[in-house]
N, C-alpha and C positions, 0 to 999 in steps of 0.2 A: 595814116597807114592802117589802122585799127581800121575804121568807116570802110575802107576801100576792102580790105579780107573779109571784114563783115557781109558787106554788098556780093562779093565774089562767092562767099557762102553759102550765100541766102539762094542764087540764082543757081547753084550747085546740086540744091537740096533735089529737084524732079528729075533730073539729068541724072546724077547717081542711080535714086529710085528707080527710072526705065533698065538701067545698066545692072542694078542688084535682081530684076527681074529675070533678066536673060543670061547671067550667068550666074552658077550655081555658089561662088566660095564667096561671092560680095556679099550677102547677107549675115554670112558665118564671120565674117570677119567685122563686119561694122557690130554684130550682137556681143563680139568679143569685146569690140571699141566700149560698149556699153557699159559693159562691168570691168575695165581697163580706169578711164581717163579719170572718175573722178578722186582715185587717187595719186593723179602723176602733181597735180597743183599748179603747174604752168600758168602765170599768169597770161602772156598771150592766147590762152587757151579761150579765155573770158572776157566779152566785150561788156564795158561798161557805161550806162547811160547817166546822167544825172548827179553822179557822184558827188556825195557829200563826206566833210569832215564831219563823220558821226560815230562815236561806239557803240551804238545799236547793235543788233544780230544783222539788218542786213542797212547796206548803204549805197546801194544804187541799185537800179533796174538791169539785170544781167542778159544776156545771150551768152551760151558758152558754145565751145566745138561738138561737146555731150548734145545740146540743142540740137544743133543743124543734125547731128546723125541722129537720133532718135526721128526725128522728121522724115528724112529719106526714107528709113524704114519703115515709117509710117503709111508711106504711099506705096512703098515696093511690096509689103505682107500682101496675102491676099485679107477680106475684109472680116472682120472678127465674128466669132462664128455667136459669142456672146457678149453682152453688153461690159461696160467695164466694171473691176471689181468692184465693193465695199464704196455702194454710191451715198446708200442711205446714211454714213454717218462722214461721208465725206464732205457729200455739201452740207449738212446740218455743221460742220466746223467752217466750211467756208461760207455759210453765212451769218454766223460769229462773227467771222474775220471783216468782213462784207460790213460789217453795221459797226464795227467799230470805228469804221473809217468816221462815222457821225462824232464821235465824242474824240477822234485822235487832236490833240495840238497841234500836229505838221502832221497833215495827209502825205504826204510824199514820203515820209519816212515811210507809213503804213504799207502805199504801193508798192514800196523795194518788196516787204514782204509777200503781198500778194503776189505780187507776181514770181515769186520763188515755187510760191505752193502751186501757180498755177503751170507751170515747170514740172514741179513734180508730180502732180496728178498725171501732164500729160504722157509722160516718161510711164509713169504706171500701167495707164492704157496700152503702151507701144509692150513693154517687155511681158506681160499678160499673153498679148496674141503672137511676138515670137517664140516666146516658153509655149504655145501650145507644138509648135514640129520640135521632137526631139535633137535633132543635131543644134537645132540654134541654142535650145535651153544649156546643153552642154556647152556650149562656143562662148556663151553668157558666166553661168558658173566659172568655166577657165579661166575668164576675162576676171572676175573677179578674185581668184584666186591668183594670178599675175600682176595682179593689183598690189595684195597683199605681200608677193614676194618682192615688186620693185620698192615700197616705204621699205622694206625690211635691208635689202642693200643701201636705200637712200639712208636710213638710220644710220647705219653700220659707218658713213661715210664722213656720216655727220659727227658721231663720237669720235671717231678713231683719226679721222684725216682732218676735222676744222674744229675738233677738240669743244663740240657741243656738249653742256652739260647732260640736259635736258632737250633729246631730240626729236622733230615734231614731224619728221618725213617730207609729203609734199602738203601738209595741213597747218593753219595758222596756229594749232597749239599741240600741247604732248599732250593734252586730252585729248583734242580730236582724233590722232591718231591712232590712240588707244582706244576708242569707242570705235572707229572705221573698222580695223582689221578683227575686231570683235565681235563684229556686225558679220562678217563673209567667212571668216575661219574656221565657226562650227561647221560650218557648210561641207567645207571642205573633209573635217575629219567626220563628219556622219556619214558622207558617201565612202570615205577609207572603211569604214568600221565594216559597211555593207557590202562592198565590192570588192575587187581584185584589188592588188595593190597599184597605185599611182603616184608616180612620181613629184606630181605638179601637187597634188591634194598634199604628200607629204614635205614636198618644201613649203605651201603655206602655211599648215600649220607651224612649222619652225619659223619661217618668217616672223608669224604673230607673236610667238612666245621672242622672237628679239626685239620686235619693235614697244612690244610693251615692256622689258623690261631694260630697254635702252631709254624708254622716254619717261622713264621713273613716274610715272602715274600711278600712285596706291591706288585709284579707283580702278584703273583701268590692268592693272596687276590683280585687282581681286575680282573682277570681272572677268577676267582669261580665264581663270581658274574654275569661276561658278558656271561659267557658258558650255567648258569642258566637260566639266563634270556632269551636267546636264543631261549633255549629248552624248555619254558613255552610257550613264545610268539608263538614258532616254532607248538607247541601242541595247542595252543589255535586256530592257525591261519588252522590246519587241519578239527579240530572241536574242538566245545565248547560244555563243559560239565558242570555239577552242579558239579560231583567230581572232574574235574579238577580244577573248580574253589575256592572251599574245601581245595583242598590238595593244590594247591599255596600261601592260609592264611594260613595255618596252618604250611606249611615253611618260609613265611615270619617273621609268629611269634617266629618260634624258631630260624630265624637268629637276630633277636632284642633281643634274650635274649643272645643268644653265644658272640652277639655284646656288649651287656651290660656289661656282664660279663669281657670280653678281649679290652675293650675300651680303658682302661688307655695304654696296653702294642700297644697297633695299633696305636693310635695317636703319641705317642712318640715315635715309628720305623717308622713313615712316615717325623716325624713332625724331627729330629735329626738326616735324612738322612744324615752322615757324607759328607760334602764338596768333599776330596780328593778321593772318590767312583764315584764320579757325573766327576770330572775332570780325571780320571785315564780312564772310560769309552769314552770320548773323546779324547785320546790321542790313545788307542787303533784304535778306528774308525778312525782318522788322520792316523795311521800308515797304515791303510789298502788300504783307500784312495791313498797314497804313493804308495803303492807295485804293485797296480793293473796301477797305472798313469807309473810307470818303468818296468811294466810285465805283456805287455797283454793277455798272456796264462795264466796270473798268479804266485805264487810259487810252486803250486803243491800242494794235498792236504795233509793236518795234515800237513801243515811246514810250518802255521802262527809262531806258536811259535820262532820254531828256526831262521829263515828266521830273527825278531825281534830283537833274540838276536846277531845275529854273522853276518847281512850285513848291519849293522850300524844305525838302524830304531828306533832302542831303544836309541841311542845315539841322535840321531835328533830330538826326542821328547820329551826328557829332562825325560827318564821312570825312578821313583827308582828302587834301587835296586829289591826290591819284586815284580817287573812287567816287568823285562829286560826280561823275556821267557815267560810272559801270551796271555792270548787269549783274541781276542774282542769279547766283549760279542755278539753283535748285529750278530746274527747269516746269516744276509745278505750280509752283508759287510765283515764279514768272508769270507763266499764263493766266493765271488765276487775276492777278494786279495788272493784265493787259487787257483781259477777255472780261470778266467778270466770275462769280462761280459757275452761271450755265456756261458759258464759256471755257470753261475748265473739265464739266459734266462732257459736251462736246469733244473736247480735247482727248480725252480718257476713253472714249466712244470709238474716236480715230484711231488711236495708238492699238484698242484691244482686238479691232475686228481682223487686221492683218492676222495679228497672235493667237489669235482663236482658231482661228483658218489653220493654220500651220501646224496647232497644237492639234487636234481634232483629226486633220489629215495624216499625221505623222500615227494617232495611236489606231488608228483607223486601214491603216496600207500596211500591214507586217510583212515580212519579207519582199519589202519592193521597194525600188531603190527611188520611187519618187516617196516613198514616206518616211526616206531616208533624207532628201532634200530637207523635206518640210520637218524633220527634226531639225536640223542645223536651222533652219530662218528662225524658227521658235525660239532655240536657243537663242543664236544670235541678238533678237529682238528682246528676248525677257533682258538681257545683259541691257543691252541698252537701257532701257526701262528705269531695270531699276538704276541704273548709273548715270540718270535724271535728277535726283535727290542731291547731285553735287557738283552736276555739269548741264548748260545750257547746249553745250555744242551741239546737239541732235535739231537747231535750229538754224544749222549753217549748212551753205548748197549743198556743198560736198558730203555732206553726211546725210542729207535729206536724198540726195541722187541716192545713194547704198542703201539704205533705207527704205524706199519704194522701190527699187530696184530688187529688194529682198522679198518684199511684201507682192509684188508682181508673180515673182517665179511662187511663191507659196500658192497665189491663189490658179498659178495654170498647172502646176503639179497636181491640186486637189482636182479641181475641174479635168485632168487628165482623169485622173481616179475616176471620180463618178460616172465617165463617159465610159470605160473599160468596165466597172459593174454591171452598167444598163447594158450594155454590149454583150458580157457572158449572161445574164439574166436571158437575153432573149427579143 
């Protein structure tokens, strides 16, 4: 059944395209799909090839329904007026990734990954040259900010009605979730701070603040708060306003009362952080340390895991049973024991140029609501970042889609800027 929606997909994809060309709301609405789906989690959503029993970051060769429309739109845009963003440090990671395949133990784990990134590169390309017409950029943002509001009901549903501890929305963990909505939320309230007020900006930010403190993530609880703050400071420091300074009490106040309310269950998820979590997380990081000290190309990437279990790393580190095949969390030192150090150099190369962009575009546009975007992507992305140090998840689709998906709109907001400069210049 899957093969057959797949195939029906696939031969969907030019046919839509003709059809988003000649009528005008089909592209607004698939650019919404964009920044919608990769938080619903549907797995029907996601065709999988190859599938293996593996705890890696990725375990098969994916298509998702995100695919096929990013595609359609691919052929329906008109053709890109500039080349795609952030090449130079793009392919110098994927060819990292590219040559690790030489030293991987199971190549086919490596390719799930590759072809993830190569997914997300191409997703980059696509939301780049929709973010350049205004209505789709906005139709995209929305999408992402409808994102952030359905985890946030999906959470709600998940505590209250199937009595979830720890609720993860449509993501496989209460970190991912916390890192997704953390990702697109500044978004939201950088454009509140700068424009009229909206509705949809202001239920995601609410949204966020319940999904993170629904899904008891200390990282992901302290990353709401520094991504926030950010994007106020980031907004106050372009200009100061009466209503921004309005709309910051008046969030302050409803985080003292969200806080009132959810105190007792945050104290006691910070306060009774299980011991053998805090030690299993350093044993992993030792293991990595390890791998990269006996392989300085690395193991190859997605073969943390296995590499762990079956060339004795898990035995030298005394791992139980439940951690003989997991992943270090620290999403640096992962790469580092996959890639090697240049591999890691690379890695840090990828993650900054999106963040540079954004940060540069944002102190650079004052009063203009695209250097309002590109505040929130900054933020957004520095949260993630630094909420690497104790979660891999920024290595799974779904948060790689929001992600490039973020790092897209940053780099068509700026490149909007520059072309409006050159334009009042002359």
């Amino acid at each position: 059944m899957n093969f057959i929606a797949l195939t029906i997909g696939v031969l969907g994809i030019y046919p839509l395209a003709l059809f988003a060309r000649k009528v005008g709301w089909v592209p607004v609405v698939l650019s919404g799909l964009i920044g919608l789906l990769p938080f619903l989690g549907f797995d029907p959503l996601t065709f999988d090839f190859f599938q293996q029993p593996y705890r890696g970051e990725s375990r098969s060769l994916e298509i998702s329904v995100l695919d096929l429309v990013a595609a359609a739109l691919y052929f329906a845009l008109p053709k890109a007026k500039q080349p795609s963003p952030y090449r130079a440090s793009r392919y110098t990671y994927l060819a990292f990734v590219l040559f690790s395949l030489s030293v991987a133990p199971i190549a086919l784990h490596s390719l799930f990954s590759i072809g993830n990134l190569v997914r997300a590169y191409f997703l980059l390309g696509v939301v780049t040259r929709l973010a350049e017409k205004p209505e789709l950029a906005n139709a995209l943002g929305r999408g992402l900010a409808l994102g952030v509001v359905y985890s946030a009901g999906l959470a709600l549903k998940q505590r209250y009605l199937d009595g979830m501890f720890q609720v993860t929305g449509g993501f496989e963990h209460a970190n991912s979730l916390g890192m997704a909505v953390n990702l697109a939320a500044p978004i939201a309230l950088a454009v509140l701070l700068e424009t009229k007020f909206d509705k949809l900006a202001m239920a995601a930010i609410t949204g966020a603040a319940i999904c993170v403190v629904l899904a008891l993530s200390r990282g992901a609880l302290m990353m709401f708060g520094f991504a926030c703050g950010l994007v106020i400071l980031g907004s106050l420091y372009r200009q100061v306003t009466r209503r921004k300074i309005y709309i910051t009490l008046f969030l302050a106040f409803g985080a003292l009362l969200v806080l009132g309310k959810s105190a007792d269950s945050i104290i006691e998820r910070f306060v009774t952080a299980p011991a053998a979590s805090v030690a299993a997380r350093h044993r992993f990081e030792d293991a990595a340390k390890a791998m990269i000290e006996d392989n300085i190309f690395g193991v190859g990437i997605n073969q943390y895991s296995y590499v762990l279990e079956h060339h004795g790393y898990a035995d030298e580190f005394d791992m139980p049973p439940v951690d003989r095949d997991g992943l270090a969390h620290h999403i640096y030192w992962l790469t580092a024991a996959e890639l090697g150090w240049l591999g890691l150099l690379a890695y840090l190369w990828l993650i900054a140029t999106p963040w540079w962009t954004a940060v540069w575009g944002a102190l650079r546009s004052k009063g203009d609501v695209r250097g309002a975007v590109m505040l929130g992507c900054a933020a957004g992305m520095t949260a993630m970042h630094v909420h690497g140090v104790a979660e891999w998840a920024a290595r799974q689709s779904s948060l790689m889609y929001i992600f490039w998906t973020v790092a897209g709109l940053a780099a068509a907001m700026n490149r909007s800027v520059e072309r409006s400069k050159r334009e009042a210049a002359g």
